[in-house]
C-alpha positions in Angstrom: 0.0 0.0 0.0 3.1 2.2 1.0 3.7 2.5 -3.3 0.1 3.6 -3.7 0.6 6.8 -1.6 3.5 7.8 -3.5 2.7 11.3 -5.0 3.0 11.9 -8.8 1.4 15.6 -9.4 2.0 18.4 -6.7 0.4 21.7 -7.3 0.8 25.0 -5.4 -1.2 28.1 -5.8 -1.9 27.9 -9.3 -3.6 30.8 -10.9 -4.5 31.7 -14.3 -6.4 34.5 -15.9 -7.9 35.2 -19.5 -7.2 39.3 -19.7 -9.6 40.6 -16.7 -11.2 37.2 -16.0 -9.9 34.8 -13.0 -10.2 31.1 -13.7 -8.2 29.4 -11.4 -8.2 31.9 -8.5 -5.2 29.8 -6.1 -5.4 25.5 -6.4 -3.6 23.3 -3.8 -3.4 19.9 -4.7 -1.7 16.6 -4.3 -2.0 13.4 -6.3 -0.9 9.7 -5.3 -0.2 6.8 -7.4 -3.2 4.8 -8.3 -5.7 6.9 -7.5 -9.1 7.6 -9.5 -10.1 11.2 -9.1 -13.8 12.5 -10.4 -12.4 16.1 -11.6 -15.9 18.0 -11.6 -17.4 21.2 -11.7 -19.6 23.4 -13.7 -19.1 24.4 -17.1 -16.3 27.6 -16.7 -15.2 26.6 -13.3 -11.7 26.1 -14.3 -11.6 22.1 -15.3 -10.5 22.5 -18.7 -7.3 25.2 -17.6 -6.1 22.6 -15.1 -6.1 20.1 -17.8 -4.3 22.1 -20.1 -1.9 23.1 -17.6 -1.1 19.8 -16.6 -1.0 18.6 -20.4 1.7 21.8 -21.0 -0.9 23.5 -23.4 -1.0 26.4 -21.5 2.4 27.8 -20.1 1.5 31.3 -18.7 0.3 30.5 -15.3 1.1 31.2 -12.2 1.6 28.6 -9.0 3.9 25.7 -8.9 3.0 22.1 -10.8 5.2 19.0 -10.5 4.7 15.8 -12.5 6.7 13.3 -11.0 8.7 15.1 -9.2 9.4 17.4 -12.1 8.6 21.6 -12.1 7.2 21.2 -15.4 7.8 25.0 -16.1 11.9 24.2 -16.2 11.9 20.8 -17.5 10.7 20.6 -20.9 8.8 18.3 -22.4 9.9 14.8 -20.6 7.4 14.3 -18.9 4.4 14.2 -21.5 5.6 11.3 -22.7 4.1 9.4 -19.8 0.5 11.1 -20.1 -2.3 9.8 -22.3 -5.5 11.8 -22.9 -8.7 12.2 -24.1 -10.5 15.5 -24.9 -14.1 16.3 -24.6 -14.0 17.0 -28.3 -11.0 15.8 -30.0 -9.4 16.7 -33.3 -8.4 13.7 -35.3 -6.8 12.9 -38.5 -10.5 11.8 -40.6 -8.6 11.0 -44.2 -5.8 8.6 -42.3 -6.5 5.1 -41.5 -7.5 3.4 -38.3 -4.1 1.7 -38.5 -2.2 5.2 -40.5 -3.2 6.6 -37.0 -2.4 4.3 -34.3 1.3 4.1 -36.4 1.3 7.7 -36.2 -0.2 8.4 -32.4 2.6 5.5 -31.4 5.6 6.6 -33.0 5.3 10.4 -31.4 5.8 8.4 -28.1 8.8 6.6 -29.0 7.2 2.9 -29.8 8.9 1.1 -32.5 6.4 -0.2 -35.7 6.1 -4.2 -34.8 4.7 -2.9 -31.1 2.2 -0.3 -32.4 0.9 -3.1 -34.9 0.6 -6.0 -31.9 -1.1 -3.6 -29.2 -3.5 -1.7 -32.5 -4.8 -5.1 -33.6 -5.2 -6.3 -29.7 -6.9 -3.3 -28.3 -9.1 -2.8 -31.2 -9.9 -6.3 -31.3 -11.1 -5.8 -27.7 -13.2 -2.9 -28.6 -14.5 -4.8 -31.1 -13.8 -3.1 -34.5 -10.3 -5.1 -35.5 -12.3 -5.2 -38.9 -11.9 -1.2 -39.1 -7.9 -1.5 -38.8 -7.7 -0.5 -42.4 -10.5 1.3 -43.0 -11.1 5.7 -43.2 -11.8 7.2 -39.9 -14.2 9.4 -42.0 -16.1 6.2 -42.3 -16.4 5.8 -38.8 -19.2 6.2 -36.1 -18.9 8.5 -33.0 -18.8 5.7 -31.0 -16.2 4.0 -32.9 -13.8 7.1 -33.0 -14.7 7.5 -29.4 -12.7 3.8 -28.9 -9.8 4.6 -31.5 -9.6 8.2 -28.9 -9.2 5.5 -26.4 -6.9 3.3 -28.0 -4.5 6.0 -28.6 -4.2 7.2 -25.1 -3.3 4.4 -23.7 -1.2 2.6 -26.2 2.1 3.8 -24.9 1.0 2.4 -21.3 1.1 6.1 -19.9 1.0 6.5 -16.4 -1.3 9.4 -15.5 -4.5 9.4 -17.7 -6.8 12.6 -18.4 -10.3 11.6 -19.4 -12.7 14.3 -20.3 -16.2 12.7 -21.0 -14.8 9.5 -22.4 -18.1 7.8 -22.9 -19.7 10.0 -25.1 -21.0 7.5 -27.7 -20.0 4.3 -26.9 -22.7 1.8 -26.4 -23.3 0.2 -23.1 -21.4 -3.0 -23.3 -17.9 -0.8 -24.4 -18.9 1.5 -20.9 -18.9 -1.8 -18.5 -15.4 -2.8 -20.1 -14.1 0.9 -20.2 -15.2 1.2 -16.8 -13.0 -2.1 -15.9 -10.4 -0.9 -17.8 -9.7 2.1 -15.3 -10.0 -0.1 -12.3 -7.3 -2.4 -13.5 -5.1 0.7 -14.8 -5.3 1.9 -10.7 -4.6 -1.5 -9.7 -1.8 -1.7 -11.8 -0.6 1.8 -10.9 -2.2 4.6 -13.1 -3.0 7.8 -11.7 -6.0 9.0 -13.7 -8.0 11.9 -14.1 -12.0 11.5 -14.9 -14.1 14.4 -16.1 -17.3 14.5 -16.8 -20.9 15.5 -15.9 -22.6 12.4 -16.0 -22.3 12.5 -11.8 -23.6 8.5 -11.5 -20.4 7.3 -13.1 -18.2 10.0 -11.5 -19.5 8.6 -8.0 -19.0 4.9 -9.0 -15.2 4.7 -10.8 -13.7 7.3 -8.4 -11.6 6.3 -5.3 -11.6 10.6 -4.8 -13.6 13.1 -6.1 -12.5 16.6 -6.5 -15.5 19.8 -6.8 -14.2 23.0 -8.6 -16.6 26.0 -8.4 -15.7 29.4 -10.1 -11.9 28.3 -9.7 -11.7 27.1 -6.4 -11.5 23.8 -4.9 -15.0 23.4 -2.7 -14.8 19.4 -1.9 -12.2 16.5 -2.1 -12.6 13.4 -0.5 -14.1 10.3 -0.9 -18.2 10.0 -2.2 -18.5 8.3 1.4 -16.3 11.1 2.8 -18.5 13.9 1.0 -21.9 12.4 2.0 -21.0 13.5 5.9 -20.5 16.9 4.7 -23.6 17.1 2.8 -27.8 17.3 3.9 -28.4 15.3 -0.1 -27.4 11.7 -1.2 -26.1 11.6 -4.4 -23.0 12.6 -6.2 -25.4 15.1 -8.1 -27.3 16.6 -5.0 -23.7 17.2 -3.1 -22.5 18.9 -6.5 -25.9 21.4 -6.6 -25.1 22.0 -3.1 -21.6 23.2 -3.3 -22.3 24.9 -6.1 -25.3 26.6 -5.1 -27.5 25.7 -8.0 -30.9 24.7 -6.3 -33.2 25.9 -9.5 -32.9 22.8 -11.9 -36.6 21.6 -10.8 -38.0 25.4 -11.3 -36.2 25.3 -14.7 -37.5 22.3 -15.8 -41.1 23.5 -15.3 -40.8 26.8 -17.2 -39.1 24.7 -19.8 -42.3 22.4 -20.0 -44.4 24.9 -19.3 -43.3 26.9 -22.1 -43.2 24.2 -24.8 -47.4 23.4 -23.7 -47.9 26.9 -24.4 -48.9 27.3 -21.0 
């Protein structure tokens, strides 16, 4: 258990602004090995810039972050070798093939050709479209980019994992083995990062979930941990209660309401 608490991201008082606006407004955070964090918040709380931070997208912040061991502002580019990631809405090469890709995706991280070609087939095989290999990703469903998204992160056997929405469009028996997929990437080690807004999955893969709102950390702790702090149940009542968004039913109504021509 000792190896499990060994930490792999530090962060100290990061800020960042967009010209007058404040997005991250002073994050304190430390991440172990193996651990599953839910990474919520609302839509503009700051989710996104952390990413991106981590990911080295964004460079003009201010704070301290540290990627195994590393002060990622004076280190280069090292350390994103060992990061795999998904995006909410990914830009991905549509006249290449499934295979043109994987080759492609691989070879950036340093994986020789006959290893690309072994862990493409497997994995795809395992999603269940090895009969797409050599096909157009133009041809291909949301779902099935979705699983070549997946395939990509993970095929140089990262070890800390940023998933933002990665279900989006896969059907339900590709979410039970996804979902198994992160458990055995914690057991064996992974630190990994899961975004998303879908609060009933947050609250069932994570070992620790972390609640941004407007830039600030408001929760972190377990789901069990978080209950004792909150009047509601669920992942999703906790969330509208930090958060202070209490008018979803009133919403709803009007919505209704209005489309009856009431």
């Amino acid at each position: 258990m000792e190896n499990n608490r060994q930490q792999v991201l530090l962060i100290k008082d990061l800020r960042m602004s967009y010209g007058e606006k404040t997005v991250l407004k002073g994050i304190n955070l430390e991440v172990h090995k193996g651990e599953i964090i839910g990474y919520i918040g609302a839509n503009g709380a700051g989710k996104s810039t952390t990413v991106k931070i981590l990911l080295g997208i964004i460079n003009d912040f201010q704070g301290e972050v540290h990627i195994f061991g590393e002060d990622i502002s004076k280190n280069g580019v090292g350390y994103k070798g060992r990061i795999g990631y998904v995006p909410e809405t990914a830009e991905i090469f549509d006249n290449l093939t499934a295979r043109e890709y994987l080759t492609f995706i691989g070879e950036v991280y340093g994986l020789d050709q006959e290893t690309v070609e072994k862990r493409s087939l497997k994995l795809m095989e395992l999603f269940s479209i090895s009969e797409a290999l050599h096909g157009r990703i133009s041809s291909f469903s949301k779902g099935m980019k979705q699983k070549l998204l997946i395939i990509a992160s993970l095929i140089h056997n990262p070890d800390i994992l940023f998933f933002d929405e990665p279900l989006s469009g896969l059907d339900a028996n590709s979410v039970m083995i996804f979902k198994e997929i992160l458990a055995e990437l914690a057991r064996a080690g992974k630190t990994i990062f899961y975004s998303s807004h879908i609060m009933e999955v947050v609250e069932k893969i994570s070992n620790r979930i972390i609640l941004l709102n407007n830039g600030e950390i408001v929760a972190d702790g377990t789901f069990e941990e978080l209950k004792t702090k909150s009047f509601e149940g669920s992942l999703e009542e906790i969330f509208n209660q930090l958060t202070g968004f209490k008018k979803y039913k009133e919403i709803a109504d009007e919505f209704v309401s209005t489309i009856q021509g009431v």
